[in-house]
C-alpha positions in Angstrom: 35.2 141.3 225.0 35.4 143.7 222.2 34.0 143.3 218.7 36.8 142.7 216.7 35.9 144.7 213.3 37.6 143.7 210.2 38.2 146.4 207.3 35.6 145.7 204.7 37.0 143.8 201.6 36.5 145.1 198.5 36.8 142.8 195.7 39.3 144.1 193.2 37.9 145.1 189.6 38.8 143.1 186.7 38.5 143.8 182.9 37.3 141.5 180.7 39.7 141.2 177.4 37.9 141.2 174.3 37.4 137.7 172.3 39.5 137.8 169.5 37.7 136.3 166.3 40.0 133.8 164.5 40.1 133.2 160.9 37.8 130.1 160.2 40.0 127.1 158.5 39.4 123.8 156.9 37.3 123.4 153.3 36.3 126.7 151.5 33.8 127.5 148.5 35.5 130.1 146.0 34.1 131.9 142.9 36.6 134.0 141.1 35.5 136.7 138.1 38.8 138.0 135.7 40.0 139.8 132.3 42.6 138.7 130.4 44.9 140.4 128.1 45.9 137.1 125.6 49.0 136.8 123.7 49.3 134.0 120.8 52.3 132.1 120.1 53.0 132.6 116.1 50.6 130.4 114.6 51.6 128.5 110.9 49.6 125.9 108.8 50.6 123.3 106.4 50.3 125.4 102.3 49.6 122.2 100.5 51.1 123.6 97.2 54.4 124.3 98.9 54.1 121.2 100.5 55.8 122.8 103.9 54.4 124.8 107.0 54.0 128.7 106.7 54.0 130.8 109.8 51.2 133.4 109.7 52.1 137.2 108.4 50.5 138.9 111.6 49.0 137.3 114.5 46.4 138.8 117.4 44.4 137.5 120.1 42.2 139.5 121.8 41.6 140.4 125.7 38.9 137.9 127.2 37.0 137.6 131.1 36.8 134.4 132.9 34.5 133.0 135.7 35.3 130.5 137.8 34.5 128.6 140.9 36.6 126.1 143.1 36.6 123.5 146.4 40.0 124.2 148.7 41.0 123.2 152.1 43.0 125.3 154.8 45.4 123.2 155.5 47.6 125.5 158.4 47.9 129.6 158.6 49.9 129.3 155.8 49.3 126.5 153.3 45.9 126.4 151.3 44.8 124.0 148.2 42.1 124.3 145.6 40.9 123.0 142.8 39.3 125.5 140.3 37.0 125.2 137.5 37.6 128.6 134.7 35.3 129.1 131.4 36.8 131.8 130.3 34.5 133.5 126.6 34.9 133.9 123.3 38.4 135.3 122.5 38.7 136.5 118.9 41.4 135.9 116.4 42.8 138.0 114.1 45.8 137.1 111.8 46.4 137.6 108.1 49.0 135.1 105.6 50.5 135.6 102.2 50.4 134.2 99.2 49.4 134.2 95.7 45.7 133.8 96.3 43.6 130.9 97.0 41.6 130.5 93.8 42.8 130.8 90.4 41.4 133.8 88.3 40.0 135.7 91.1 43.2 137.2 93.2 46.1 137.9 90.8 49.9 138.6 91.9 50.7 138.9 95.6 47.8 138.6 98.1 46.9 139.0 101.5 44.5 136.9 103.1 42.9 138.0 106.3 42.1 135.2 108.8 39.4 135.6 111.5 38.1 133.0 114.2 37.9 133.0 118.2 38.1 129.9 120.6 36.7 129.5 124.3 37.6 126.8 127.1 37.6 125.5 130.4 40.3 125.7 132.4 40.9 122.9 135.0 43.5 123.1 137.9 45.3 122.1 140.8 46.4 124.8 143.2 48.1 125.3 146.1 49.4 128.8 147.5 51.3 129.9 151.1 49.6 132.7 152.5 53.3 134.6 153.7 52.4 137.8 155.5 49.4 138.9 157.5 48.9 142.0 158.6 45.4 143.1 160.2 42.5 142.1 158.2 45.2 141.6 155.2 46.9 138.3 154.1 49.5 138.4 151.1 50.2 134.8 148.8 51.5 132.8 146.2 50.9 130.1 144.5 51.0 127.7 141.7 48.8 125.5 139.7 48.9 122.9 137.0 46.1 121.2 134.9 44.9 121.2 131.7 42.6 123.7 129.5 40.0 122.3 126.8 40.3 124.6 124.3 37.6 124.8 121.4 38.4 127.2 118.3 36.1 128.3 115.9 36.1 128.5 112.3 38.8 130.1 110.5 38.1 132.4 107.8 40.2 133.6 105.5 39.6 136.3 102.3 42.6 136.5 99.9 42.8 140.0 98.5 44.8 141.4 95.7 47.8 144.0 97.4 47.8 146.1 94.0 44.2 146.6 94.2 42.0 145.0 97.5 38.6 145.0 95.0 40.0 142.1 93.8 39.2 139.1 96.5 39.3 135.4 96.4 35.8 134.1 97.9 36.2 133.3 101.6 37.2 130.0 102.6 36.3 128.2 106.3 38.7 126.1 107.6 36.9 123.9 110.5 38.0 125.1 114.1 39.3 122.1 116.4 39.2 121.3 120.0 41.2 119.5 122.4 42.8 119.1 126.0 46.2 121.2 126.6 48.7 121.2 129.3 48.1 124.0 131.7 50.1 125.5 134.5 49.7 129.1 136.1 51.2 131.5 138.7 49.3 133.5 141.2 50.3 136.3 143.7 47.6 138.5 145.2 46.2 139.3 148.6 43.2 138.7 150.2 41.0 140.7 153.3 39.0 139.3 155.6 35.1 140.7 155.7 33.7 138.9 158.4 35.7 135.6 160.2 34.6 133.1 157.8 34.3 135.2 154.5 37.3 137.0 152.4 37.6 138.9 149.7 40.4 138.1 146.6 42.2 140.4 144.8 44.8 139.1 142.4 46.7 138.7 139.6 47.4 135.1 137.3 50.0 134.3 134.9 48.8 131.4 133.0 50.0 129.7 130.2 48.3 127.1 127.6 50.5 124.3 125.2 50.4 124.2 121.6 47.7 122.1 119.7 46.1 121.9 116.5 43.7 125.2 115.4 41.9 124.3 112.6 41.4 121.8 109.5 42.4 121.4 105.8 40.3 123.3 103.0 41.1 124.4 99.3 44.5 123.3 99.6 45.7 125.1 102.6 45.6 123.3 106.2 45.6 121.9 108.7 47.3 124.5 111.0 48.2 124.8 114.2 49.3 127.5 117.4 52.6 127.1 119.3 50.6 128.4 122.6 49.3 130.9 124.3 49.1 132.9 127.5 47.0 135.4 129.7 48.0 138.0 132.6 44.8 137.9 134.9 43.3 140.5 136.7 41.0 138.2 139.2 38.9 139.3 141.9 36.3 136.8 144.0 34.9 135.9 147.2 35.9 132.8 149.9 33.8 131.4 151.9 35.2 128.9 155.1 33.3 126.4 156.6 33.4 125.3 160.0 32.2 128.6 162.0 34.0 131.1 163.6 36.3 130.0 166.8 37.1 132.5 169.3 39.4 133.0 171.9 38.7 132.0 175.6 38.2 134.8 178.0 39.2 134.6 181.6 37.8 136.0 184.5 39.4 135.9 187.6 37.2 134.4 190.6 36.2 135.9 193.7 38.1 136.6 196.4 37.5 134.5 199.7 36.8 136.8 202.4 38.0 135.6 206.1 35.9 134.9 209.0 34.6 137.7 211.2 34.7 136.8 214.8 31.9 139.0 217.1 
C-alpha cells in the first residue's frame, strides 16, 4: 500500500491587537492653582450724622490667585462629583467716599476720603460636572457648584482730605474688618488631557460668585458698612489623580489549528 502523504499544514498567522488603556474611574485626588480678576458689588456704609446709608464714591478690588485641593468620584464616562477646598490670598481694596471730613478743624469744605483694606477666604463647594465630548487624549466639561465662602476683611482705612487743597487731611481712621460665611455658587467649563491612564491634566476657566455681608465696623461716627457681593472669572489649572489602577482591554488570540491524522 502507498504512503498516503498529506500537504503539510501551516498554521495561519495571527496579529495580536494592541491593549487599549482605559481611563481609570471611581474616587480621584485634585489640586487646582488659579488667578482671579475680582469685581465688587458697590459697597455703602451707615454716615451716622446723616443717619442713612451712603454708597461708596469709587470702588476697586483687585485680581487675586487661589489654591485648592478636592475628593471626587467618577461616577460614569460622563458624570463626575467633587468636593473642593479654595483659599484664595489677600485681595486689596481700594475705594474712596465723600463728605465734609471726618474731624472737625482738620478737613474744611468738601473732602475725599480714600478707603483701603483687603479680605481673604476659603471657598467650600459642591460640584458636579458632565464630561460631554472626548476626543483622543482630550475630554471637554461643565459643571456647577454651590457652597459657601468664609470671607475675612481687613481693616478699613480711611484719610479724609481737603478737594481745594489735599495738604489738608483728617487723621486716618480704622474701621474693624469683619468676617463671616457667604452663599457661594460657581460655573465651570474647561477641558482636561489625559497624561498617563490614571492621571489628567485641568485646564479651565470658573465663574464664581460670593453674597453680600457685612465689611467692616463703626468708628468716629461713620459705620458699620457693608458689600452687596462680589465675583471672580478664574483662570484654573491642576492635576487629577484616579484611583483604582489602570484596566485594559482583553486581547484575543486565536488557538491552534487541529491538524488531522496521517495514516502510513
Amino acid at each position: 500500500a502507498a504512503d498516503v502523504f498529506l500537504p503539510s499544514v501551516v498554521e495561519a498567522p495571527y496579529v495580536e491587537s494592541p491593549a487599549r488603556v482605559e481611563a481609570a474611574s471611581g474616587w480621584y485626588l485634585r489640586g487646582d492653582v488659579g488667578y482671579a480678576w475680582n469685581s465688587i458689588d458697590t459697597p455703602y456704609f451707615f454716615q451716622g450724622s446723616n443717619a442713612t446709608y451712603v454708597p461708596f464714591a469709587t470702588s476697586e478690588l483687585r485680581s487675586s490667585y487661589s489654591v485648592g485641593v478636592g475628593v471626587g468620584y467618577q461616577a460614569s464616562n460622563h458624570l463626575r462629583t467633587d468636593v473642593t477646598l479654595d483659599y484664595f490670598a489677600d485681595t486689596d481694596f481700594r475705594g474712596s467716599t465723600r463728605g465734609g471730613g471726618a474731624l472737625a478743624g482738620a478737613c474744611v469744605g468738601p473732602c475725599t476720603s480714600t478707603d483701603l483694606s483687603s479680605l481673604h477666604g476659603l471657598s467650600l463647594l459642591a460640584n458636579a460636572y458632565v464630561d460631554f465630548y472626548s476626543h483622543g487624549r482630550f475630554t471637554f466639561y461643565g459643571g456647577a457648584g454651590l457652597g459657601g465662602t468664609h470671607i475675612k476683611w481687613g481693616g478699613l482705612r480711611n484719610t479724609s482730605c481737603s478737594d481745594a487743597n489735599p495738604a489738608f487731611c483728617d487723621p486716618t481712621v480704622t474701621h474693624g474688618g469683619h468676617s463671616s460665611w457667604r452663599f457661594t455658587y460657581a460655573l465651570m467649563a474647561g477641558a482636561s488631557v489625559d497624561i498617563t491612564c490614571n492621571v489628567k491634566a485641568d485646564i479651565g476657566y470658573r465663574y464664581r460668585r460670593v453674597a453680600g455681608g457685612k465689611v467692616f465696623g463703626y468708628a468716629v461716627a461713620g459705620g458699620p458698612g457693608y458689600d452687596d457681593g462680589f465675583s471672580s472669572h478664574e483662570a484654573r489649572g491642576g492635576l487629577r489623580y484616579s484611583f483604582g489602577g489602570c484596566a485594559q482591554e482583553e486581547v484575543y488570540i486565536e488557538p491552534a489549528p487541529i491538524l488531522p491524522p496521517v495514516y502510513k
